[in-house]
C-alpha positions as protocol buffer text, in pm:
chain_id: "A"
residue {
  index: 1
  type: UNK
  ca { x: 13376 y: 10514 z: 18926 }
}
residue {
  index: 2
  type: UNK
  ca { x: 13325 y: 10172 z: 18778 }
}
residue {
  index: 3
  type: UNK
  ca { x: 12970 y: 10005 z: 18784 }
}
residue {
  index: 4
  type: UNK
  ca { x: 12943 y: 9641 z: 18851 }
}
residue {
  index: 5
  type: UNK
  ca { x: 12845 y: 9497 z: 18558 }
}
residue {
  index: 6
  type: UNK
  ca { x: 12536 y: 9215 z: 18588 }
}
residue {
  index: 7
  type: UNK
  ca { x: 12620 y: 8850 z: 18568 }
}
residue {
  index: 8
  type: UNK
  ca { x: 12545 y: 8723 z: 18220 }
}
residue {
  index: 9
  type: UNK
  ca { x: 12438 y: 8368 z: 18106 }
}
residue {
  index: 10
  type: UNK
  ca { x: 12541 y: 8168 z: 17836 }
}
residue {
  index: 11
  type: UNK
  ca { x: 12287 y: 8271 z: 17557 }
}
residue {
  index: 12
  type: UNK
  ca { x: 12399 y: 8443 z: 17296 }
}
residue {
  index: 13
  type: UNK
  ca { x: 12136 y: 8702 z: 17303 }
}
residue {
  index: 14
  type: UNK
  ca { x: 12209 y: 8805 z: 17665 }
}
residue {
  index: 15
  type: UNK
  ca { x: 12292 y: 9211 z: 17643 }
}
residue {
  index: 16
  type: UNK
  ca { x: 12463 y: 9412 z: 17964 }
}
residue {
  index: 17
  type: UNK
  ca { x: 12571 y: 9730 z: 18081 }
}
residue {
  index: 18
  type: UNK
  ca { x: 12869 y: 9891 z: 18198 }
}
residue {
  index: 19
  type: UNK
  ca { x: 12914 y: 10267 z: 18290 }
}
residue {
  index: 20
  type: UNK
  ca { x: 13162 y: 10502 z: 18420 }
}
residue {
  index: 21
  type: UNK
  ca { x: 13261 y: 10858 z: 18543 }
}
residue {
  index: 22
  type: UNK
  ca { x: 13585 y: 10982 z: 18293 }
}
residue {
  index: 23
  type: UNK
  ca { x: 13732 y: 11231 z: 18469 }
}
residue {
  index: 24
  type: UNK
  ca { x: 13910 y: 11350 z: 18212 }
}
residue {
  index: 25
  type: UNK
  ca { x: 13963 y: 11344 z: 17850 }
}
residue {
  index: 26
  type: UNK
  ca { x: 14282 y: 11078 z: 17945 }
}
residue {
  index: 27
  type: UNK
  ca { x: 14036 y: 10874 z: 18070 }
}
residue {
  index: 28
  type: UNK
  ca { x: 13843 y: 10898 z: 17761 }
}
residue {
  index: 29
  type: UNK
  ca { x: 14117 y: 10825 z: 17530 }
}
residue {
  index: 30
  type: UNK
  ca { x: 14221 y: 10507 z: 17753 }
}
residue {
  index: 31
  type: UNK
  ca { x: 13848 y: 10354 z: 17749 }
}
residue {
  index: 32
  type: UNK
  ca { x: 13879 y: 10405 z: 17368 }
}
residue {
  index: 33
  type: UNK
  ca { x: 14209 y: 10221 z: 17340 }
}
residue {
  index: 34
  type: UNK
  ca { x: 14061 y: 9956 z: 17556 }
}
residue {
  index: 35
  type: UNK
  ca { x: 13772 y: 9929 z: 17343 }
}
residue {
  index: 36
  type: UNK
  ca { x: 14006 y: 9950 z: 16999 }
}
residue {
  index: 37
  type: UNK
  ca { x: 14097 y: 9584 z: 17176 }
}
residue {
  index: 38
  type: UNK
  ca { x: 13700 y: 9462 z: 17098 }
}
residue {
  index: 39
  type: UNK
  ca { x: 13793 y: 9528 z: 16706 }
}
residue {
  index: 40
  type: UNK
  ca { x: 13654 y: 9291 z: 16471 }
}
residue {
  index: 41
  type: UNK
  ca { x: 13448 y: 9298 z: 16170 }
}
residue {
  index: 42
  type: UNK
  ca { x: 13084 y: 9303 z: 16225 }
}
residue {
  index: 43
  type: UNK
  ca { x: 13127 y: 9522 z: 16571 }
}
residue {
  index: 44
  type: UNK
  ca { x: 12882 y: 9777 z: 16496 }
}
residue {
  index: 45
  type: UNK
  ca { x: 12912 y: 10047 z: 16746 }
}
residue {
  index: 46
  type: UNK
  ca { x: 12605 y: 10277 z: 16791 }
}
residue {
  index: 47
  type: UNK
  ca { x: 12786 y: 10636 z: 16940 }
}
residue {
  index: 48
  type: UNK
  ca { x: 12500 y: 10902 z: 17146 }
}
residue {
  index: 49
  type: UNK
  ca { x: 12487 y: 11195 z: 17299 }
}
residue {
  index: 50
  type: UNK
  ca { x: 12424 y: 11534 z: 17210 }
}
residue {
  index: 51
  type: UNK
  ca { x: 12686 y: 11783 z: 17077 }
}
residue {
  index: 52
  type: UNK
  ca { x: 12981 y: 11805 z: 17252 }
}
residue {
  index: 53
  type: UNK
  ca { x: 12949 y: 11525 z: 17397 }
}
residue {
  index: 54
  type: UNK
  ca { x: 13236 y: 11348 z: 17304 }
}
residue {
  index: 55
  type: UNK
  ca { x: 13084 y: 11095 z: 17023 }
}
residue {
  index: 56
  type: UNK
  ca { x: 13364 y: 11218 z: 16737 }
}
residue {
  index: 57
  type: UNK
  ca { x: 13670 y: 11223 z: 16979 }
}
residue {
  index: 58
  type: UNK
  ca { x: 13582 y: 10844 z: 17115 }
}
residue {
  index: 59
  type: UNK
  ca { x: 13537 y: 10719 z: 16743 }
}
residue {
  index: 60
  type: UNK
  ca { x: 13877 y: 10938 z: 16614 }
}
residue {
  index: 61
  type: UNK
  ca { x: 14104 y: 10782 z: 16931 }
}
residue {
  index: 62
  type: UNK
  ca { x: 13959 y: 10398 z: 16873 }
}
residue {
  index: 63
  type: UNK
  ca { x: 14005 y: 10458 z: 16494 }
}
residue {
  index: 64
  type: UNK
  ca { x: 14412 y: 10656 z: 16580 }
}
residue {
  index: 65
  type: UNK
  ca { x: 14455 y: 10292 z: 16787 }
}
residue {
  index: 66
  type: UNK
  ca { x: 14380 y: 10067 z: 16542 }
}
residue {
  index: 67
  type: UNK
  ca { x: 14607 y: 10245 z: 16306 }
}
residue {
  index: 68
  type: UNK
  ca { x: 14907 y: 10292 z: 16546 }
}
residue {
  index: 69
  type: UNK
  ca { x: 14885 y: 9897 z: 16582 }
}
residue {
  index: 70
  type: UNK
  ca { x: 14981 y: 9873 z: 16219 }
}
residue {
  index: 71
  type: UNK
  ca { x: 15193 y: 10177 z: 16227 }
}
residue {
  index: 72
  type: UNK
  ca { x: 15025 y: 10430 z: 16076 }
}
residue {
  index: 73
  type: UNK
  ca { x: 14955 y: 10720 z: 16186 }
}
residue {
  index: 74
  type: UNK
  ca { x: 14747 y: 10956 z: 15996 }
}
residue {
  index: 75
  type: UNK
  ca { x: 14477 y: 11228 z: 16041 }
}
residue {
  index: 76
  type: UNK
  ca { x: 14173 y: 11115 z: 16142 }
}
residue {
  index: 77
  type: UNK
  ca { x: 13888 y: 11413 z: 16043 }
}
residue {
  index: 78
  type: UNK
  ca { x: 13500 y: 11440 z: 16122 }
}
residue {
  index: 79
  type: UNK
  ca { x: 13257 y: 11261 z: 15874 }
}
residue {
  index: 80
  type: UNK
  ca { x: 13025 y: 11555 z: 15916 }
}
residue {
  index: 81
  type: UNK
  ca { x: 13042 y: 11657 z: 15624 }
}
residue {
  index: 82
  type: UNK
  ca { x: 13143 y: 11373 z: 15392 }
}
residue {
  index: 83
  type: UNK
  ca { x: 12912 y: 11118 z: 15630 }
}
residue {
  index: 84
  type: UNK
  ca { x: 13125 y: 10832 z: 15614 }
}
residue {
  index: 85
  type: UNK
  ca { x: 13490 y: 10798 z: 15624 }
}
residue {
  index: 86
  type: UNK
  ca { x: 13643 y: 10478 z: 15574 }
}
residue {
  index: 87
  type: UNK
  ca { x: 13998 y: 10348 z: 15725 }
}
residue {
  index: 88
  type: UNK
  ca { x: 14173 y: 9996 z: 15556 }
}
residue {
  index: 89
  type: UNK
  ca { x: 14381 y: 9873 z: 15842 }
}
residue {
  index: 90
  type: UNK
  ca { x: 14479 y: 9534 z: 15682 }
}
residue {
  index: 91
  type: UNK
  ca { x: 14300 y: 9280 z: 15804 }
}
residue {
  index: 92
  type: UNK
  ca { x: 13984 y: 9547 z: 15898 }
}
residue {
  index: 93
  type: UNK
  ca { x: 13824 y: 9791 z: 15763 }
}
residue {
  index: 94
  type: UNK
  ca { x: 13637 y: 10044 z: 16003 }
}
residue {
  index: 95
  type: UNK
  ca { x: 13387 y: 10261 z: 15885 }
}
residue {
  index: 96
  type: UNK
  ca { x: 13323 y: 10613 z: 16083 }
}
residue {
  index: 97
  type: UNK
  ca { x: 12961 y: 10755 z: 15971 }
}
residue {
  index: 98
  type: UNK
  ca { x: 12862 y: 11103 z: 16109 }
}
residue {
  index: 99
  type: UNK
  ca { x: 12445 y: 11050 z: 16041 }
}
residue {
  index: 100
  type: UNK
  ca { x: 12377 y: 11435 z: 16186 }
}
residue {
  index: 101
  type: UNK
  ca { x: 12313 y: 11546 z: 15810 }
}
residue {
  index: 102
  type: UNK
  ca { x: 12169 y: 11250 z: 15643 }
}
residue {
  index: 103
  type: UNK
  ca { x: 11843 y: 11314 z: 15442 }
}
residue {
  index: 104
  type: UNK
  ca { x: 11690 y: 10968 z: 15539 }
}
residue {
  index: 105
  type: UNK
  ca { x: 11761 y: 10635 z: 15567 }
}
residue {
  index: 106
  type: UNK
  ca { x: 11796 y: 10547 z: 15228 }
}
residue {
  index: 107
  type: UNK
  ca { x: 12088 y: 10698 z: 15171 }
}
residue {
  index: 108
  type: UNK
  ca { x: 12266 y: 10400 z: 15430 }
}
residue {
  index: 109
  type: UNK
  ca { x: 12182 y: 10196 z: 15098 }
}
residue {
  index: 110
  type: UNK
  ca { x: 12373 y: 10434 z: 14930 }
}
residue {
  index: 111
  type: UNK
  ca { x: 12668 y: 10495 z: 15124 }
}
residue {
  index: 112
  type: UNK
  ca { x: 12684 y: 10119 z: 15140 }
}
residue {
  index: 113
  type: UNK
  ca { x: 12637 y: 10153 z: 15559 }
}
residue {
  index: 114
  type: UNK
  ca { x: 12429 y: 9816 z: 15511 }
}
residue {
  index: 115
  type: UNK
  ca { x: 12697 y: 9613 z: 15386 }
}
residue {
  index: 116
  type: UNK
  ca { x: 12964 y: 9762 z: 15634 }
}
residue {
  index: 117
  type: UNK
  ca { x: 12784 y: 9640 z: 15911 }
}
residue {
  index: 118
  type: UNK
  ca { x: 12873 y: 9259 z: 15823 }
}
residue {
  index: 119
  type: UNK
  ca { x: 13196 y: 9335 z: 15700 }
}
residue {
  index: 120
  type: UNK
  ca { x: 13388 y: 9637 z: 15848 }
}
residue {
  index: 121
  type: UNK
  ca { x: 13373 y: 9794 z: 16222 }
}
residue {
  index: 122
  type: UNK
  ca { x: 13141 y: 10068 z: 16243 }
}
residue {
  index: 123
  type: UNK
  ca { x: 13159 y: 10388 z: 16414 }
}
residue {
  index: 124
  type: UNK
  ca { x: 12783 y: 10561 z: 16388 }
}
residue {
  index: 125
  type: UNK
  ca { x: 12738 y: 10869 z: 16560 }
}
residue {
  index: 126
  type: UNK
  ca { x: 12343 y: 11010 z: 16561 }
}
residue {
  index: 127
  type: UNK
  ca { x: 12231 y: 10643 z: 16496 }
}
residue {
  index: 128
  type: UNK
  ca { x: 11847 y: 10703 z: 16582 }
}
residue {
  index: 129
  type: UNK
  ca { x: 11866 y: 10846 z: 16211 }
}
residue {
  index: 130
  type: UNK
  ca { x: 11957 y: 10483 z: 16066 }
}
residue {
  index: 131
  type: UNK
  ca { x: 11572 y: 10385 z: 16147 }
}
residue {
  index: 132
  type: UNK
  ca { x: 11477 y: 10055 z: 16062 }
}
residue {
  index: 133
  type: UNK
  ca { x: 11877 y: 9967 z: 15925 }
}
residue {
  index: 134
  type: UNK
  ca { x: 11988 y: 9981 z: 16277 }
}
residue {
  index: 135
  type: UNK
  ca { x: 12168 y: 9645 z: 16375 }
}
residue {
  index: 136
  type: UNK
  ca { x: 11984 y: 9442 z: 16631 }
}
residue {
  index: 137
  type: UNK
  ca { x: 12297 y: 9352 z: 16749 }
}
residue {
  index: 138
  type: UNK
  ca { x: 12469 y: 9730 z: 16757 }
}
residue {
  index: 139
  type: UNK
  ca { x: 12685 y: 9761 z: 17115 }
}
residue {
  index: 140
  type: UNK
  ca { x: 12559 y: 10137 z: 17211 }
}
residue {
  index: 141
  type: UNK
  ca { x: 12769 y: 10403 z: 17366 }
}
residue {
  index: 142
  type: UNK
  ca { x: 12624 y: 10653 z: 17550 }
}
residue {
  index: 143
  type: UNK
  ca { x: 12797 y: 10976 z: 17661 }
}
residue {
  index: 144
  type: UNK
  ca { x: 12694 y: 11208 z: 17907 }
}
residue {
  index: 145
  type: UNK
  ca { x: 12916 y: 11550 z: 17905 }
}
residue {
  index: 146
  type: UNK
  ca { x: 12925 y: 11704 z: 18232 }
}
residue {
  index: 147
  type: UNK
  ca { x: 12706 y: 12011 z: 18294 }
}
residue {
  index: 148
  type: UNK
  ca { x: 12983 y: 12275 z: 18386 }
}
residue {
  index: 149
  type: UNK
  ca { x: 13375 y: 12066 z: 18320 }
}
residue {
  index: 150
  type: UNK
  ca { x: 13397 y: 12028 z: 17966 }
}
residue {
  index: 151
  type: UNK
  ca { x: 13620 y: 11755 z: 18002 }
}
residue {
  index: 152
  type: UNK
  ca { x: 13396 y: 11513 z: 18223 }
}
residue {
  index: 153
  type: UNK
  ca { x: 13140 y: 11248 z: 18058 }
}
residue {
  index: 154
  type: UNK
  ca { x: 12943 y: 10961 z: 18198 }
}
residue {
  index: 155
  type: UNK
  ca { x: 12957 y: 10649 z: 17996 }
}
residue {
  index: 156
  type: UNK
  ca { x: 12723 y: 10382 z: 17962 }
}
residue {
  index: 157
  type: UNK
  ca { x: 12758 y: 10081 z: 17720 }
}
residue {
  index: 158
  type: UNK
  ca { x: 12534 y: 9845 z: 17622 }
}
residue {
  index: 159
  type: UNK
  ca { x: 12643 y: 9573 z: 17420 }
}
residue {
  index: 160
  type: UNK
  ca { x: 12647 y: 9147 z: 17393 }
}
residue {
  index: 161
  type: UNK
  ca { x: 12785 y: 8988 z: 17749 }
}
residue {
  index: 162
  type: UNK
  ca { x: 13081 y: 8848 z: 17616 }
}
residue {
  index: 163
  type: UNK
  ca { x: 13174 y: 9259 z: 17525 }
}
residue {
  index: 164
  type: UNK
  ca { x: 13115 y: 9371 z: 17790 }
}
residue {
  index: 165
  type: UNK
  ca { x: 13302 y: 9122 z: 17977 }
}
residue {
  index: 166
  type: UNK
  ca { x: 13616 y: 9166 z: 17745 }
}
residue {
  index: 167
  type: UNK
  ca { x: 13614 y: 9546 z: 17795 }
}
residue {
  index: 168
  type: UNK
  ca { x: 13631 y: 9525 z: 18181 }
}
residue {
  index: 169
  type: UNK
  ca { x: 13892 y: 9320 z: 18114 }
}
residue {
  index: 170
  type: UNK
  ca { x: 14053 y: 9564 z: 17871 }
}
residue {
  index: 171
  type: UNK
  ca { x: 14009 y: 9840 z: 18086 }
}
residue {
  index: 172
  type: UNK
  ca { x: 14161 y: 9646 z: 18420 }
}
residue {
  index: 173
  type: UNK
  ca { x: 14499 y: 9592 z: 18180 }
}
residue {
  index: 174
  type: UNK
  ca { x: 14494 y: 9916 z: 18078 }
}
residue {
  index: 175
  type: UNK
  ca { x: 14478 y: 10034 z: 18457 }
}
residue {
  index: 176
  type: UNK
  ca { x: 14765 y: 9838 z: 18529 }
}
């Protein structure tokens, strides 16, 4: 189930909301490929929940879009480990940062997470570890996993009106 989503002015600065029931991990995989649609440089995407809840299999399926669009189609693993994996896709870059290990937040400065945020898509899962670095304007996913069906999550994502109204719209072509 769809939320309405609140009526937004005109002002730039103007954030809203839009949530969901997935039912499935189909339904997961189809919000991500509606939300690959939003892909631009600068979209700085802030992924929470706890473990399991989906954070890594969102970012993988909007980074496996992008890439089928310019027909490619390679593995897509977990940052976990390396903390930040980076995809060229021609005309954008998107960076996927796992922060679950990072020491502190001056390794971002290191990893060069500051300068992605201007110029690539971002993909941060366990953002409340990027501190003061985190992007004022950072659209924030939110997944809930479902206490006893592994493959049910609540959504909610926050993000700049004009987003927000784009991925309804993605989401209503991607219905049809």
């Amino acid at each position: 189930m769809t939320l309405p989503t609140p009526p937004c002015s005109d002002a730039v600065s103007e954030r809203s909301t839009w949530s969901a029931d997935l039912a499935s991990v189909d339904a997961t995989t189809q919000l991500a490929r509606a939300f690959a649609a939003l892909a631009q440089s600068g979209l700085c995407v802030l992924l929470n929940g706890p473990v399991g809840a989906g954070k890594s299999f969102f970012a993988r399926s909007v980074i496996q879009t992008l890439m089928a669009k310019n027909g490619a189609i390679e593995d897509v693993p977990s940052p976990t480990f390396t903390l930040v994996q980076t995809y060229d896709l021609g005309v954008l870059d998107v960076w996927h940062a796992d922060l679950y290990r990072l020491g502190s937040s001056d390794e971002l400065i290191e990893l060069g997470l500051d300068q992605a945020f201007e110029a690539a898509m971002c993909l941060i899962e366990w953002p409340d570890r990027l501190g003061d670095m985190r992007p004022d304007a950072a659209t924030c996913v939110t997944l809930t996993p479902h206490p006893t069906d592994y493959d049910r999550r609540h959504v909610e994502i926050t993000g700049p009106c004009d987003l927000i109204t784009r991925l309804e719209q993605a989401m209503e072509t991607s219905a049809t």
